[in-house]
C-alpha positions in Angstrom: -40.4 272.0 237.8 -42.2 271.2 240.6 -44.3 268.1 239.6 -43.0 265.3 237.7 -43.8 265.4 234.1 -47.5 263.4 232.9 -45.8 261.7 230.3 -43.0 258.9 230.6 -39.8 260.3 230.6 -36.4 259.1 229.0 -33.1 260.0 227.8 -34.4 261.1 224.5 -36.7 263.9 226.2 -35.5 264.6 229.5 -33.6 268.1 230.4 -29.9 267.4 229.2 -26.6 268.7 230.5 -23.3 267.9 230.1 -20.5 267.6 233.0 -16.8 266.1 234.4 -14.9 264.7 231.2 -17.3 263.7 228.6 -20.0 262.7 230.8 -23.7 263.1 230.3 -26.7 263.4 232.6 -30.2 263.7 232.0 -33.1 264.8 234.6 -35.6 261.9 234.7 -37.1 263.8 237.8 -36.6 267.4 239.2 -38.5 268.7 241.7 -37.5 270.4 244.9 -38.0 267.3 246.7 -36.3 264.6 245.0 -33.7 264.9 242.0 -33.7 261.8 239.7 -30.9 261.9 237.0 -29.3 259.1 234.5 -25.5 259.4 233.5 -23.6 258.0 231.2 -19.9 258.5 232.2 -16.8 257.6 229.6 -14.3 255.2 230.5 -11.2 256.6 232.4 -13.7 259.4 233.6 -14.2 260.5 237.4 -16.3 263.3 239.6 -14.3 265.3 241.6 -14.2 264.0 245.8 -17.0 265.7 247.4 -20.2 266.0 250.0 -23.2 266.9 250.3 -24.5 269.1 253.4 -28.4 267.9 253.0 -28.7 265.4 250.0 -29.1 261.6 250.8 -28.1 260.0 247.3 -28.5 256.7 246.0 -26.1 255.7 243.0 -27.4 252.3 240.7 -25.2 250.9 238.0 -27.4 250.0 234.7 -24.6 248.9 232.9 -21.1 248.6 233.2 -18.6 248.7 236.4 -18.7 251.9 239.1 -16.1 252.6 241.8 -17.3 254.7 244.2 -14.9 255.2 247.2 -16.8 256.8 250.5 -14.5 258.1 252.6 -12.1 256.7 251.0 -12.8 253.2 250.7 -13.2 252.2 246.9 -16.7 250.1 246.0 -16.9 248.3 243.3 -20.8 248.4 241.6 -21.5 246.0 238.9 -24.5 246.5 236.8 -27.9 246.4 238.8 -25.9 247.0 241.9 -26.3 250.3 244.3 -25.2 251.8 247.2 -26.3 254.7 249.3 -24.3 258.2 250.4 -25.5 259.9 253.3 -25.1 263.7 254.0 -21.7 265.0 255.2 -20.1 261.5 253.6 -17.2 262.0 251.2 -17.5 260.3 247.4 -16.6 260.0 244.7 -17.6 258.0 241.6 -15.2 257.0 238.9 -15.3 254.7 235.9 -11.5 252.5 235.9 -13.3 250.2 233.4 -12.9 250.1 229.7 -16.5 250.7 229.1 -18.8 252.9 229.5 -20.5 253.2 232.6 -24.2 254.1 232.9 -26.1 254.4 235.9 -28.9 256.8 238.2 -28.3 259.3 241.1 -31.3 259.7 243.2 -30.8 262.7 245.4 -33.5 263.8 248.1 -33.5 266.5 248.6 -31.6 267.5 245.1 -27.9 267.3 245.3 -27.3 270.5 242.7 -26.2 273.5 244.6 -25.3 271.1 247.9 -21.6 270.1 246.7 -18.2 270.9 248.8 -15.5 269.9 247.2 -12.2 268.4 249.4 
């Protein structure tokens, strides 16, 4: 897809895919300029510690409580919180509450196909 859609958009129609342990995301916006994806991550769930060569990515919390440690210092995000990750940083995202955690990722250019694990 290289435009975003005419239509609005939400979790109900957007392209769905699953991930992690348990975790949900769902592509608001994909084009190959800037990825826009919702997530909806269980409690007790994590990513896997990781970078991003080229993708500049913006995590905000909708609801619930987010950790996520850049090079290795732990950030707690409460709901309508965010932070930025520049390229070449190490993160990682994880959900310590007991609730679930739902939030966005905005990735310019798209994260998918940019990840190196450590």
């Amino acid at each position: 897809m290289n435009q975003p859609p005419a239509f609005p958009v939400s979790t109900a129609t957007a392209e769905h895919y699953r991930w992690g342990e348990g975790c949900d995301g769902w592509h608001l916006v994909k084009t190959a300029a800037l990825s826009i994806i919702q997530e909806r991550m269980p409690a007790g769930a994590r990513e896997v510690s990781h970078y991003h060569e080229r993708a500049y990515q913006f995590f905000f919390v909708l609801a619930g409580e987010a950790t996520l440690e850049i090079n290795g210092v732990p950030h707690r995000l409460q709901a309508q919180q965010g932070l930025a990750v520049p390229p070449l940083v190490v993160h990682q995202l994880r959900n310590e509450s007991g609730q679930e955690l739902h939030f966005t990722v905005t990735s310019q250019p798209p994260s998918h196909g940019d990840r190196i694990l450590v």
